[in-house]
Every structure is written in structure tokens, then in C-alpha cells.
VOPAGU-2260 file (C-alpha; in pm, 1 decimal, decimal comma):
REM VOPAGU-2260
SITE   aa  ch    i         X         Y         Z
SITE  UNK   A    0       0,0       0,0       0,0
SITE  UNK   A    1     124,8     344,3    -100,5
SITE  UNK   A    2     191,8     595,2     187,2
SITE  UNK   A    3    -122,2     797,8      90,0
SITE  UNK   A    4    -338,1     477,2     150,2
SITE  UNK   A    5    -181,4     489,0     495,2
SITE  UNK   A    6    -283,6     831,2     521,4
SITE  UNK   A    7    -644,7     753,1     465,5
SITE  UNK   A    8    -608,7     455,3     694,7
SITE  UNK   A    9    -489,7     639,8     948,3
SITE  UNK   A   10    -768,3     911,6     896,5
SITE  UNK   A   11    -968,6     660,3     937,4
SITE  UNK   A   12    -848,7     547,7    1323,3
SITE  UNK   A   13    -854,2     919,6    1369,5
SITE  UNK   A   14   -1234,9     895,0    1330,1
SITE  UNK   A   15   -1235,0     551,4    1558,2
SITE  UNK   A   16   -1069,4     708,7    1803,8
SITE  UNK   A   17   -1301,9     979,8    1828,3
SITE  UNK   A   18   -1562,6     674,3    1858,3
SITE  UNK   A   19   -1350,8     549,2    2141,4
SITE  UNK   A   20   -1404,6     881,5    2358,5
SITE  UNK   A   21   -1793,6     913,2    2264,9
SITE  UNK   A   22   -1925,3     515,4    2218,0
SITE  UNK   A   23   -1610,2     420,2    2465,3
SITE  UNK   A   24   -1723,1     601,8    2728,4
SITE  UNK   A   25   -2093,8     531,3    2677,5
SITE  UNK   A   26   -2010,4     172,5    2693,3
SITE  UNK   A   27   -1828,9     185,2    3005,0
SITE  UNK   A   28   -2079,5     373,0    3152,3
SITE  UNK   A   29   -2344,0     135,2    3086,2
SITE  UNK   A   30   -2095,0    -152,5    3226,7
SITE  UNK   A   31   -2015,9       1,2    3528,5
SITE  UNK   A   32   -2310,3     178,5    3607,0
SITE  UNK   A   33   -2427,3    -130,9    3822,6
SITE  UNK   A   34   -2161,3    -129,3    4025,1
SITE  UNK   A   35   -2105,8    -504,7    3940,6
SITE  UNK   A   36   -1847,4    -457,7    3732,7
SITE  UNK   A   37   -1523,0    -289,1    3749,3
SITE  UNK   A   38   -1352,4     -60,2    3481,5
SITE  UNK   A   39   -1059,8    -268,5    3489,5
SITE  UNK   A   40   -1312,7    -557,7    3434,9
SITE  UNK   A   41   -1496,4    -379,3    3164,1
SITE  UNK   A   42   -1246,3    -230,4    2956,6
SITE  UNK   A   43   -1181,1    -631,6    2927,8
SITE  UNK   A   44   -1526,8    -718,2    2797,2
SITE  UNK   A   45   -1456,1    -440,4    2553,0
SITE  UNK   A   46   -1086,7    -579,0    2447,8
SITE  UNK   A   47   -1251,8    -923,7    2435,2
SITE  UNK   A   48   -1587,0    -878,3    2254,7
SITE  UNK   A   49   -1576,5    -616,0    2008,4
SITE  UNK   A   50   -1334,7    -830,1    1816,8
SITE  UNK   A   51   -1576,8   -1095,8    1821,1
SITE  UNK   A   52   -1849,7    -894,0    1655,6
SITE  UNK   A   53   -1705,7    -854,2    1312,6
SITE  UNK   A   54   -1636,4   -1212,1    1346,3
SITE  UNK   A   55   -1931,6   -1383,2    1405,0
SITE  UNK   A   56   -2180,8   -1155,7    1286,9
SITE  UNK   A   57   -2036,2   -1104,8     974,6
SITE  UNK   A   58   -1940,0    -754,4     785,3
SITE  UNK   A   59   -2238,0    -554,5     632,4
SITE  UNK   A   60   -2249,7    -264,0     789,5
SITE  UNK   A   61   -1891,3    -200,1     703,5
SITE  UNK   A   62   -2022,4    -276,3     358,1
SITE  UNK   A   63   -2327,5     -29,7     366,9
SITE  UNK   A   64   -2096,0     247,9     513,9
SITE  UNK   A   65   -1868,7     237,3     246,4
SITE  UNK   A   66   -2051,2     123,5     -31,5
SITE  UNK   A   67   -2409,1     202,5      -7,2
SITE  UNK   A   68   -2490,9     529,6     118,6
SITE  UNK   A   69   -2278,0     729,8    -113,4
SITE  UNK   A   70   -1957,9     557,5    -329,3
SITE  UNK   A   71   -1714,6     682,3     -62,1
SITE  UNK   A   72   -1425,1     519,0    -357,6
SITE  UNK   A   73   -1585,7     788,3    -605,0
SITE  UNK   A   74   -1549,0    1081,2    -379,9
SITE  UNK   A   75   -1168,1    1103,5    -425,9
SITE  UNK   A   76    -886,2    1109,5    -199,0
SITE  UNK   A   77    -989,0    1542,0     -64,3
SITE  UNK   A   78   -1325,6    1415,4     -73,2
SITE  UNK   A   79   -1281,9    1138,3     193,3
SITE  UNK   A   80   -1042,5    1291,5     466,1
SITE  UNK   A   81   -1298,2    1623,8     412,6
SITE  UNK   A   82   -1596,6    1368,5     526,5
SITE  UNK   A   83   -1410,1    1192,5     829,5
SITE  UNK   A   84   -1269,5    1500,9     968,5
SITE  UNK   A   85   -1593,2    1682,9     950,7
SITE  UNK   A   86   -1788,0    1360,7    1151,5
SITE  UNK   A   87   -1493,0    1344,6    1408,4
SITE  UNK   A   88   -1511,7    1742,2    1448,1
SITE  UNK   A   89   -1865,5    1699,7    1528,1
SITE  UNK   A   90   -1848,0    1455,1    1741,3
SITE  UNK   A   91   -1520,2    1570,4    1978,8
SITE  UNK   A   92   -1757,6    1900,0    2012,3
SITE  UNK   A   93   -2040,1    1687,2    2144,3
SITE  UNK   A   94   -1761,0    1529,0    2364,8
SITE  UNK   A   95   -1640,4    1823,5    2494,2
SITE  UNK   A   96   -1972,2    1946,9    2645,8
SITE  UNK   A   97   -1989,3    1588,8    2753,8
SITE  UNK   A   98   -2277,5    1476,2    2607,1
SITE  UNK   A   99   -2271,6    1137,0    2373,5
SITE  UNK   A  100   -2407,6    1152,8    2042,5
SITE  UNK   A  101   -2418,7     929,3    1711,5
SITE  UNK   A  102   -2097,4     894,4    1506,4
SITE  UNK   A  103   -2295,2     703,9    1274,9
SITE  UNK   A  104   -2538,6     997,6    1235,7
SITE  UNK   A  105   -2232,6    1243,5    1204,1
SITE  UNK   A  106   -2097,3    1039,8     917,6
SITE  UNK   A  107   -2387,9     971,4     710,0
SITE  UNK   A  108   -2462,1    1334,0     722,9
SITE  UNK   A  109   -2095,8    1429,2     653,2
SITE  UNK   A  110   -2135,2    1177,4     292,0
SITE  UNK   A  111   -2440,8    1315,0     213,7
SITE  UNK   A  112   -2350,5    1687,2     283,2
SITE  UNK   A  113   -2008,6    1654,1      81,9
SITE  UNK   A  114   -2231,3    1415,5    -225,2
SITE  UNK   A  115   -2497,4    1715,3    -212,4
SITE  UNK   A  116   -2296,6    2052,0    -249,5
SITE  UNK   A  117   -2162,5    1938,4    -604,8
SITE  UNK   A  118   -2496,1    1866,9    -748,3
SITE  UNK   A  119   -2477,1    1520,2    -656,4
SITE  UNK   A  120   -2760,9    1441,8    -506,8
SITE  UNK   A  121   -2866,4    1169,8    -728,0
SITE  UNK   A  122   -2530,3    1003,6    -588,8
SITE  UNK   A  123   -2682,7     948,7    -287,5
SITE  UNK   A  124   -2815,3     646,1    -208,1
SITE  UNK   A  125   -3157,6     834,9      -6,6
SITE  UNK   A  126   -3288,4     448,6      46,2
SITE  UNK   A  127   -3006,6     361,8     232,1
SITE  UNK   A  128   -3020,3     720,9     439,3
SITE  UNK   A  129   -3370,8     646,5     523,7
SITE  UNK   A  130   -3314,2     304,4     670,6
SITE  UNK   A  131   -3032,8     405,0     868,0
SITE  UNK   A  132   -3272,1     690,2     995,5
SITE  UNK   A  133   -3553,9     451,6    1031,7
SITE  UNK   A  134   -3289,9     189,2    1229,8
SITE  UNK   A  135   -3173,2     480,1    1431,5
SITE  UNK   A  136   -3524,9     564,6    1565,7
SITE  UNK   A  137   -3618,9     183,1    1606,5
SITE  UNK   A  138   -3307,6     128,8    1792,5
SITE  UNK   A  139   -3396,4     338,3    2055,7
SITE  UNK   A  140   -3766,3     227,0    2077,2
SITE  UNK   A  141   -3723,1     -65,8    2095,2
SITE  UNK   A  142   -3406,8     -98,7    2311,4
SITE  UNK   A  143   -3599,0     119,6    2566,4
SITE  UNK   A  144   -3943,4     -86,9    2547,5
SITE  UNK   A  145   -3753,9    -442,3    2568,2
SITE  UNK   A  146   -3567,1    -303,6    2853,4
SITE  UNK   A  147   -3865,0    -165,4    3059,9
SITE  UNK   A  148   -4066,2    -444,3    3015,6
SITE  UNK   A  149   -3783,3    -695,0    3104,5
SITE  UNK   A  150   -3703,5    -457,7    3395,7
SITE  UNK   A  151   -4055,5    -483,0    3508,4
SITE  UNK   A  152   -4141,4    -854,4    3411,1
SITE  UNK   A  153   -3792,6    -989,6    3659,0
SITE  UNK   A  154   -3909,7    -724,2    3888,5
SITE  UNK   A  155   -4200,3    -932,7    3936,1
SITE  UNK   A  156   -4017,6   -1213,8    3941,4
SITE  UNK   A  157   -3797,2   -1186,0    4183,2
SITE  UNK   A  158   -4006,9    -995,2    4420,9
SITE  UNK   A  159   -4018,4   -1224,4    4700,0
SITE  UNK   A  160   -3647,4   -1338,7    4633,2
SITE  UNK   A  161   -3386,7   -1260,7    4884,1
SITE  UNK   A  162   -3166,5    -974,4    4782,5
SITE  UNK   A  163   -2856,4   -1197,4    4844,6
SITE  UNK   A  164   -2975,3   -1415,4    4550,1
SITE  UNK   A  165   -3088,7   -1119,1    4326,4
SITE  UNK   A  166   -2714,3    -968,2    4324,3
SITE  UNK   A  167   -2583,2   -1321,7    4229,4
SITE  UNK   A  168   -2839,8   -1344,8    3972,9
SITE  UNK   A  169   -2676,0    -999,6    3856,2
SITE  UNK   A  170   -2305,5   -1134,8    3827,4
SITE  UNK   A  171   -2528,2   -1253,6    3512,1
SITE  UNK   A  172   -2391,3    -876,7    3432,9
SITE  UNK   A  173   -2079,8   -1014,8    3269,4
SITE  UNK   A  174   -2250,6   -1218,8    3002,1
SITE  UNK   A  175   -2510,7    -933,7    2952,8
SITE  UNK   A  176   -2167,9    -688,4    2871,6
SITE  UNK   A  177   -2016,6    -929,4    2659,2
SITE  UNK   A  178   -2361,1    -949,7    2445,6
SITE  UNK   A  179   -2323,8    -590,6    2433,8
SITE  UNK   A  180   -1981,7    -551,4    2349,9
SITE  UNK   A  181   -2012,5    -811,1    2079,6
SITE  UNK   A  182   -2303,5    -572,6    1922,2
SITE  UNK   A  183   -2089,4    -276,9    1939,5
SITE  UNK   A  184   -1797,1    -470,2    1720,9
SITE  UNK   A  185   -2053,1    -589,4    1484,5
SITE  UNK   A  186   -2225,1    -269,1    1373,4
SITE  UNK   A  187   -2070,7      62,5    1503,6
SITE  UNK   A  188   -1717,1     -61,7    1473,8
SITE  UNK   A  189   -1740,3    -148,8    1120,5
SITE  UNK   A  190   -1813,9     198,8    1027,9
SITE  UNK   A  191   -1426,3     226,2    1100,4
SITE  UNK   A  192   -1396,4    -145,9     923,1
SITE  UNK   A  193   -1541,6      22,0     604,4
SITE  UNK   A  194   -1384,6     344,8     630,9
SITE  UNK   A  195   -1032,4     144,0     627,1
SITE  UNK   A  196   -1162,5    -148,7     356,8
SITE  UNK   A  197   -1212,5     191,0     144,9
SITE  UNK   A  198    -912,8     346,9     218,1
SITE  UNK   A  199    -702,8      53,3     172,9
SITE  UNK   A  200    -838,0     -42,9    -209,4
SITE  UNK   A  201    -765,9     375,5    -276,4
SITE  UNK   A  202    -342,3     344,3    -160,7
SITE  UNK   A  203    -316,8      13,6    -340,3
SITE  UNK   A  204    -381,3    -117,4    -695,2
SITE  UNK   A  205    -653,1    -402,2    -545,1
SITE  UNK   A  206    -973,5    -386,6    -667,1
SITE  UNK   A  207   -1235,4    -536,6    -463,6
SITE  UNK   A  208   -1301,1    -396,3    -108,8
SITE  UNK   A  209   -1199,7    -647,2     166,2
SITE  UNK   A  210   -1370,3    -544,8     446,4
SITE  UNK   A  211   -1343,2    -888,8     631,5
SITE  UNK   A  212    -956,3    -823,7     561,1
SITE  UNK   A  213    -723,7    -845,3     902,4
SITE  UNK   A  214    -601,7    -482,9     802,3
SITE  UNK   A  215    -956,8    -315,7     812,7
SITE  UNK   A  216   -1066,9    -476,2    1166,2
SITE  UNK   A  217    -719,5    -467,3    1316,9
SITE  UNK   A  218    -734,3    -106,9    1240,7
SITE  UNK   A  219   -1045,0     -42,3    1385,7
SITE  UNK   A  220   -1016,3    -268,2    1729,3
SITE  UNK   A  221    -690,3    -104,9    1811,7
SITE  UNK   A  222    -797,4     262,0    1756,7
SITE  UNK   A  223   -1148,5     209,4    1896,9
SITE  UNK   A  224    -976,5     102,8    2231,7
SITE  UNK   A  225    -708,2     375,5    2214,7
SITE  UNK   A  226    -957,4     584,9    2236,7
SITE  UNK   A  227   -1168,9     455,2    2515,0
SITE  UNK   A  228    -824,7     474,6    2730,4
SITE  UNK   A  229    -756,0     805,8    2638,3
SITE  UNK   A  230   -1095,2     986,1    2684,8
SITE  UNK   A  231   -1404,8     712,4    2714,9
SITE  UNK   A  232   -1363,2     758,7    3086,7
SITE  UNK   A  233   -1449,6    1126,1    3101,3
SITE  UNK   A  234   -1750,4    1053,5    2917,3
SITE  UNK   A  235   -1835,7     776,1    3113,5
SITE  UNK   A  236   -1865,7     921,4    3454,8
SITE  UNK   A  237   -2101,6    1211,1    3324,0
SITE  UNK   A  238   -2295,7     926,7    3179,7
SITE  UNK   A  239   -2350,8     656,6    3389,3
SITE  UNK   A  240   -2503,4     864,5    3682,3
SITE  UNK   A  241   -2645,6    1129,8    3443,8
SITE  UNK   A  242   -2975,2     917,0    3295,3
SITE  UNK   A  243   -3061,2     714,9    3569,6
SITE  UNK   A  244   -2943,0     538,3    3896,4
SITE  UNK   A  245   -2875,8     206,9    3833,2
SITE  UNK   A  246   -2900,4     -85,5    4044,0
SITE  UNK   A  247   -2724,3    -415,5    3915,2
SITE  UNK   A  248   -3021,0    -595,7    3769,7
SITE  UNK   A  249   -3113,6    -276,9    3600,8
SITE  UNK   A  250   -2778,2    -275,8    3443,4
SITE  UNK   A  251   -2848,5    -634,6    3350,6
SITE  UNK   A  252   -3118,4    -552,5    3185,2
SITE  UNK   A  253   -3063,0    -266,5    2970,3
SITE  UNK   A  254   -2718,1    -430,7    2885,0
SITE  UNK   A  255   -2902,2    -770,9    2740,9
SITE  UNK   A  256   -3197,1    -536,3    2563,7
SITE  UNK   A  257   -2961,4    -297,9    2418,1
SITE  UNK   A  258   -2657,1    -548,2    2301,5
SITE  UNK   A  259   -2956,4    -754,3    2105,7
SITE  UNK   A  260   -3137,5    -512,9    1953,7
SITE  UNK   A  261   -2806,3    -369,9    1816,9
SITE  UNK   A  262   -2692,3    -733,4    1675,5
SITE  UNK   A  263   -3017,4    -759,9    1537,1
SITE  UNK   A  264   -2964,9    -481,3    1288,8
SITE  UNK   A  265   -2615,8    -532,2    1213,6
SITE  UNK   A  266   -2704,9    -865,8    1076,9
SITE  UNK   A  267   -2925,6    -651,6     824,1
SITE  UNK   A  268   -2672,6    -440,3     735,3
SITE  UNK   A  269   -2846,0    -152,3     855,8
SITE  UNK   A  270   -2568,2     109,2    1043,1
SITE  UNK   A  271   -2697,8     216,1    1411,8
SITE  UNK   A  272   -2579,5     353,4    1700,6
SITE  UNK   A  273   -2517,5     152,1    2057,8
SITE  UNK   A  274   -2475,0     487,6    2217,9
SITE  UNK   A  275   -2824,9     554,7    2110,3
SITE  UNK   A  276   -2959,3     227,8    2204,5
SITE  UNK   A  277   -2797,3     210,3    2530,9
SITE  UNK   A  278   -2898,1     534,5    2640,0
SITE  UNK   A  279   -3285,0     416,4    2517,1
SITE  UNK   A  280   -3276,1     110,9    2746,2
SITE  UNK   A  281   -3120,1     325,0    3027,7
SITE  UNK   A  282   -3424,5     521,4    3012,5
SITE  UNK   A  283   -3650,2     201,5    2973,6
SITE  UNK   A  284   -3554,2      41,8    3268,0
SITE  UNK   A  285   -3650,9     372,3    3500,4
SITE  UNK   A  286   -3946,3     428,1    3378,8
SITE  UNK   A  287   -3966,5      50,8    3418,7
SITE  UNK   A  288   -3918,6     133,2    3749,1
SITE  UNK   A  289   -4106,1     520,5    3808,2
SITE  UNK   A  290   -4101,4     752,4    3559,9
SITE  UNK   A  291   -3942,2     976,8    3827,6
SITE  UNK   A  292   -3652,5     802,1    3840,1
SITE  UNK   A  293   -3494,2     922,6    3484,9
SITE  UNK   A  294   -3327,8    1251,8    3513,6
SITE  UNK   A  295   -3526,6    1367,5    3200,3
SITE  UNK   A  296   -3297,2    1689,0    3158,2
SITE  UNK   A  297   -3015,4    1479,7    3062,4
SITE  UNK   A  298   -3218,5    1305,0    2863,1
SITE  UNK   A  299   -3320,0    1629,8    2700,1
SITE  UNK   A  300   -2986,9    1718,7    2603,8
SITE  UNK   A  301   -2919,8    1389,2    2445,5
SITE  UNK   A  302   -3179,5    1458,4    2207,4
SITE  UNK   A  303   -3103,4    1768,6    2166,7
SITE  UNK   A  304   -2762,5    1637,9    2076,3
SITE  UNK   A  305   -2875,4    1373,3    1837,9
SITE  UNK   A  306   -3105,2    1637,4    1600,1
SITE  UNK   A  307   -2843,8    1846,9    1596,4
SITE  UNK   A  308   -2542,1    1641,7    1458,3
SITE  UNK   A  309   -2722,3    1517,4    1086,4
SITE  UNK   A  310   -2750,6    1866,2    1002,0
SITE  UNK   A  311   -2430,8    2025,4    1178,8
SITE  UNK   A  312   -2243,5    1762,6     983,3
SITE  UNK   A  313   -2469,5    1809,7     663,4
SITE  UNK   A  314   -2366,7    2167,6     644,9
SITE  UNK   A  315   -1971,6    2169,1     765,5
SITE  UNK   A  316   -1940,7    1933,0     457,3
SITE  UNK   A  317   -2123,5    2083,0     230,1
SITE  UNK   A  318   -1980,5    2419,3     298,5
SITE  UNK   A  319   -1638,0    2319,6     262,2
SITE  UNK   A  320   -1690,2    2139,1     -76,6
SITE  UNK   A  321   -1879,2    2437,6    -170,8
SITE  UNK   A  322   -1557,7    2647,0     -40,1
SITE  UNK   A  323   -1373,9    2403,8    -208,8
SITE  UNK   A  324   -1514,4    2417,3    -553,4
SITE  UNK   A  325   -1510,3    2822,2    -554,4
SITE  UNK   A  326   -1149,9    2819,5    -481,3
SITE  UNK   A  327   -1097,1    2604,6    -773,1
SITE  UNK   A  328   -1066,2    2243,3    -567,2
SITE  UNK   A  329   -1143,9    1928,6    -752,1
SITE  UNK   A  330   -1493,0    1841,6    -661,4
């Protein structure tokens, strides 16, 4: 590979390590956030089953994100750093007010903003934006409504169950994370996956896109978890006390409906975001519990963050092609 496709690849983990301070810290908020588990313990999980998820679940996301939203290939070399750097700008704003937001929303909006502002709108692949739109909303629905009714169904359950055996049943925690950690590798990790399988086939003379290649998911593990080191953390403690207190079988809970409901769509190919669906099963399991119990102006600012990043991103990257083009750039 030439040292211009290493460029691109390493634009690429730029973006993933971006992921690693927003997602990173969302994740380890959710693991921890039950007090059953222990950063050390969880940043383990992480190490151990995002790998897995490209792996057993299979690739198309990766596929979608660099195929079938916009021909990320036919945007040219300016064209693809200009999209990457405009999603991770986006979302390293979001992280410095400390709020989490979508890096899959940030990117599709960056493609679509950059495909746009040269009269390329019929480049865009709008069934593919509307799916991931439709599988962002459903995410969160239906994260939070599995996890509130599971919440309230083991309530029930276990109601006349000591409390002794309701924290063992708990430990259950570990399996739940590793569902959920699994999820995370197999649909908002291969955003990164596809990024590099792009990047890769533009510095080399290869033709077909590997995105099952070692190179593409190597990539994307190692900066994803660089970047849950460096900043996740800082994320993670606004987080994980921010939505709702959690108890250990809540965690449990909203760990198992999020992590599934993530997996499910990745197997379809259809690009979503676990922050999103975590932070919709956080909120399912209090309300499960009272309604009183989700601090609903965090929650507020989470969705205020969400509608705002598709069209920040939209209109960075379509302003600077549009800058681009009047200073004489290649479009």
C-alpha cells in the first residue's frame, strides 16, 4: 500500500478514536453503572468482545458504510479525509460538552452533505439514508421498550427473592456486557472497518473492497480502544449517573436489551448507534421502574444532541466542498 493509503487509513483510526471517547465512554458507563463490574473488568469485555463482533456476525455494515450510502471510492482522496474530519469534528464538540451523540449519524450526514454541495444528489443512495434513519429511531424504541418491560417482568419475578440471591443473579452482568460488546464490534465498529476497507483499495492497486480483511478490523479494534483509554472515561462518569441510577439488575437488563437489539440490525446491514440504544434502554428500565426516576434533563440534552449532529455535519461538509469548488478544488 502506497503511503497515501496509509494516510487515509490512518484518517480513518482518527475517526475511531473519536468513537472510542464518545461510544467508549458510553459503553463503560453502561458496564459500570451497576456497580457489578469494574472498569478494569470492563475495559476487558470491551478488548474481548468487540473483536468478536465482526467475526461472528459477519461484515455488512462495514459494507453499507462504504458502499451504499454514497460511493465513498468515487469521492476522491480530498473528498474522503474532508468527510471523516468533519464527523470526528462533530463529534469531539459533542464530547467536549460531555454529552454522547451518534458517530454514525455524524458520518452519514458528513457523505451526504459533501455528495450534495456538487450537485450530486442523485449520488446518494436516499434508500439507504432512510433506513439508517428509520434503524436509528427503532433502535432506541425498541431498546428502551424491551428493557422496561424486562425490567418490570424480573421485577415481578424476583419480588419475594432474597436480595442476596438477586445480586448473584446480577453477576449474570458479565454475560449481559459481553452481548453488548459483541453488538458494538458488529455494527458501530465497522463503520471504522469500512472506512479502512475503502481506504485501503484507494493506496493500493486491489480492486475489490476487503472489508473482512485483518487490516480493516485490526485497524479499527486497536484505535477504537485507544480511544476509550484516552478519553471514554471522562464521558463515562457524566454518563452513567447522568440518565438514571442504576441498580445491578437494572444494568443487567438494559445491557441484554440494548446489546440484542443492536446485533439484530447489524445482521441486516443496517448502520446504528449503541450509544443511542444504550442510552434508550437506560431510560426504559426507570421508567420501568417510576417515571421519576430518569433525570429527564439529561435526557433532554441527548436529544437535543442527536437532532443536531445530521444537520451540523450536513452543512460543515457541504460548505467546505462548496468552499472548495469556488477556490478552484477538484470536486
Amino acid at each position: 500500500m502506497t503511503a497515501l493509503g496509509w494516510v487515509l487509513v490512518g484518517t480513518a483510526c482518527l475517526y475511531n478514536i473519536a468513537a472510542g471517547f464518545n461510544d467508549g465512554g458510553n459503553l463503560l458507563a453502561s458496564l459500570t453503572a451497576g456497580r457489578v463490574l469494574t472498569p478494569g473488568l470492563a475495559l476487558l469485555l470491551l478488548a474481548v468482545g468487540v473483536p468478536l463482533g465482526p467475526l461472528l456476525l459477519g461484515t455488512a455494515v462495514a459494507r453499507t458504510v462504504g458502499t451504499r450510502i454514497v460511493d465513498l471510492q468515487a469521492q476522491g482522496v480530498g473528498g474522503y479525509i474532508a468527510i471523516v474530519l468533519v464527523a470526528v469534528a462533530v463529534v469531539l464538540l459533542s464530547w467536549r460538552w460531555r454529552l454522547p451523540t451518534s458517530m454514525t449519524l455524524a458520518l452519514v450526514g458528513a457523505m451526504v452533505g459533501w455528495t450534495v454541495a456538487a450537485g450530486g444528489g442523485g449520488q446518494v443512495h436516499w434508500g439507504s439514508v432512510e433506513l439508517v434513519g428509520a434503524g436509528m429511531v427503532a433502535s432506541v424504541l425498541v431498546a428502551a421498550l424491551a428493557a422496561g418491560l424486562g425490567f418490570q417482568a424480573l421485577h415481578r419475578l424476583l419480588g419475594t427473592v432474597s436480595h442476596r440471591r438477586v445480586l448473584a443473579l446480577a453477576r449474570a452482568q458479565v454475560v449481559a456486557g459481553l452481548v453488548q460488546a459483541v453488538a458494538y464490534g458488529a455494527n458501530d465498529l465497522e463503520k471504522t472497518i469500512g472506512l479502512v476497507g475503502v481506504a485501503e483499495v484507494m493506496g493500493s492497486s486491489r480492486g475489490g473492497i476487503a472489508f473482512n480483511g485483518a487490516l480493516p478490523i485490526g485497524a479499527a479494534v486497536l484505535s477504537f480502544l485507544t480511544g476509550t483509554v484516552v478519553g471514554g472515561r471522562r464521558l463515562a462518569r457524566r454518563v452513567g449517573s447522568g440518565v438514571v441510577r442504576v441498580r445491578p439488575l437494572q444494568g443487567m437488563v438494559e445491557q441484554f436489551a440494548a446489546g440484542s437489539v443492536v446485533a439484530a440490525l447489524a445482521l441486516g446491514g443496517i448502520p446504528v448507534s449503541t450509544t443511542q440504544a444504550i442510552d434508550g434502554a437506560l431510560v426504559g428500565v426507570g421508567v420501568g421502574e417510576r417515571a421519576s426516576a430518569v433525570r429527564w434533563g439529561m435526557v433532554r440534552g441527548m436529544l437535543g444532541s442527536w437532532l443536531i449532529t445530521p444537520p451540523l455535519a450536513f452543512a460543515l461538509a457541504l460548505g467546505l466542498r462548496l468552499a472548495s469548488l469556488h477556490l478552484g478544488g477538484r470536486p
